[in-house]
C-alpha atoms as one frame of an Amber mdcrd trajectory, in Angstrom:
protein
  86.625 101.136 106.495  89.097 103.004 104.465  90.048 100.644 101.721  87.947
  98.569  98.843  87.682  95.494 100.679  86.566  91.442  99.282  86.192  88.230
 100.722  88.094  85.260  99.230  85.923  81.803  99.379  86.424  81.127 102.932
  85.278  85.149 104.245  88.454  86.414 105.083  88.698  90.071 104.128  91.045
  90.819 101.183  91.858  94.104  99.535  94.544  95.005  97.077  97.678  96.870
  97.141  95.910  99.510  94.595  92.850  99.803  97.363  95.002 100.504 100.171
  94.854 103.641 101.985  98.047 105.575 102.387  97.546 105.577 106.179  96.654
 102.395 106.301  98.116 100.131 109.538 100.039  97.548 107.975 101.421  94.314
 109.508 104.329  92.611 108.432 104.364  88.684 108.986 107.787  87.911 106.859
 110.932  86.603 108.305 113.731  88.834 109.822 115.629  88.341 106.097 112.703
  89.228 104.259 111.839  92.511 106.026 115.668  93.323 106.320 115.609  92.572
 102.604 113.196  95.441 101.160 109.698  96.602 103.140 106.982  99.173 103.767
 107.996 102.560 105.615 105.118 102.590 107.633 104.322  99.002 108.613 104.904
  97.145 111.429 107.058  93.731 111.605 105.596  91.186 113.356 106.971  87.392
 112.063 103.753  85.447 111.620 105.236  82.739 114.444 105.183  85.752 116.640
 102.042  87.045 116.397 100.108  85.258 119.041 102.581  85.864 121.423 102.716
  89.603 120.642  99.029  90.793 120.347 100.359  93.114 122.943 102.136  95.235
 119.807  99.092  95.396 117.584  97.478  98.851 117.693  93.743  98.957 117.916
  91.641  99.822 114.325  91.763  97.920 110.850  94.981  96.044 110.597  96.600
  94.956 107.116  98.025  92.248 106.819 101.285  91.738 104.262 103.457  89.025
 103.890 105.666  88.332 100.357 102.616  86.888  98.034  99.696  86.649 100.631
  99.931  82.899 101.706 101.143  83.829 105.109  99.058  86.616 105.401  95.972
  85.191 104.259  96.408  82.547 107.016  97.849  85.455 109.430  94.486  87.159
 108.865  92.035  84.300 109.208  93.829  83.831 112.794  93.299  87.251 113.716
  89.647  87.681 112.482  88.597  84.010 114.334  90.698  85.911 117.479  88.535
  89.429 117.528  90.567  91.497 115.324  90.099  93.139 112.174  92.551  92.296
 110.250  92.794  92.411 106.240  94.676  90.198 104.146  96.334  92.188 101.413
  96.668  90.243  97.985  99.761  90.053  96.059 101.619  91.098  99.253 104.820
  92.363  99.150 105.575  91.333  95.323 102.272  93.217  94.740 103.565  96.261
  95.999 107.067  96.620  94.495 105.163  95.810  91.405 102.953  98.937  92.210
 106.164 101.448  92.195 104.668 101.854  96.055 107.575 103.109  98.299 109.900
 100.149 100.171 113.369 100.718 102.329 115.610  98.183 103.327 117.390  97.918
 107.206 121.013  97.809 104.984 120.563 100.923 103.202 120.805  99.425  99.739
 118.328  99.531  97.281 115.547  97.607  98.655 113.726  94.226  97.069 111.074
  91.629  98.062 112.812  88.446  99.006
C-alpha cells in the first residue's frame, strides 16, 4: 500500500488527496462534462454507469477512486471492493484536489475546473 489509507463507518477504504501517491492509479467515475471540464493527468475515465461493464479497462494493483466530492466514488469503491478489487475511495474528490494546487487539464485546452 502506497498511500495513508482509513475506513469510513461502513469499511470502505478512504485516503485523502494529501495521502495520495504521485503514481498512484486513479479512476475517474464523473460524467463525460465533468472530466472534459477540468481532471487528473494521469487518471483513467471510467463513468461510474460504466464501470461494471468495463472491468475489462481496469489495470490490476490498488485502484483510486475519484469522482467530484466522493459520493460517487465512495459508492464506486464499495462496488469494487464487494467485486474483488482494491479499490480506494479518495475523499474530497475532485474539489479536494483543485483545492490542493494538485495538477488538472481540461480536453478543451482552457484553463481547467471541477464541474
Amino acid at each position: 500500500m502506497s498511500d495513508s489509507r482509513t475506513f469510513d463507518v461502513d469499511g470502505v477504504p478512504t485516503t485523502t488527496v494529501t495521502d495520495l501517491a504521485e503514481d498512484a492509479v486513479i479512476i475517474d467515475v464523473r460524467e463525460d462534462d465533468e472530466w472534459a471540464a477540468g481532471h487528473i493527468p494521469s487518471a483513467l475515465h471510467i463513468p461510474m454507469g460504466q464501470v461494471p461493464q468495463r472491468l475489462q479497462d481496469l489495470p490490476q494493483g490498488e485502484l483510486h477512486i475519484v469522482c467530484r466530492s466522493g459520493g460517487r466514488s465512495r459508492r464506486t469503491a464499495e462496488w469494487l471492493q464487494r467485486n474483488g478489487y482494491d479499490a480506494v475511495n479518495v475523499d474530497g474528490g475532485m474539489s479536494a484536489w483543485s483545492a490542493a494546487g494538485r495538477a488538472m487539464v481540461s480536453e478543451s485546452g482552457q484553463e481547467p475546473f471541477v464541474r
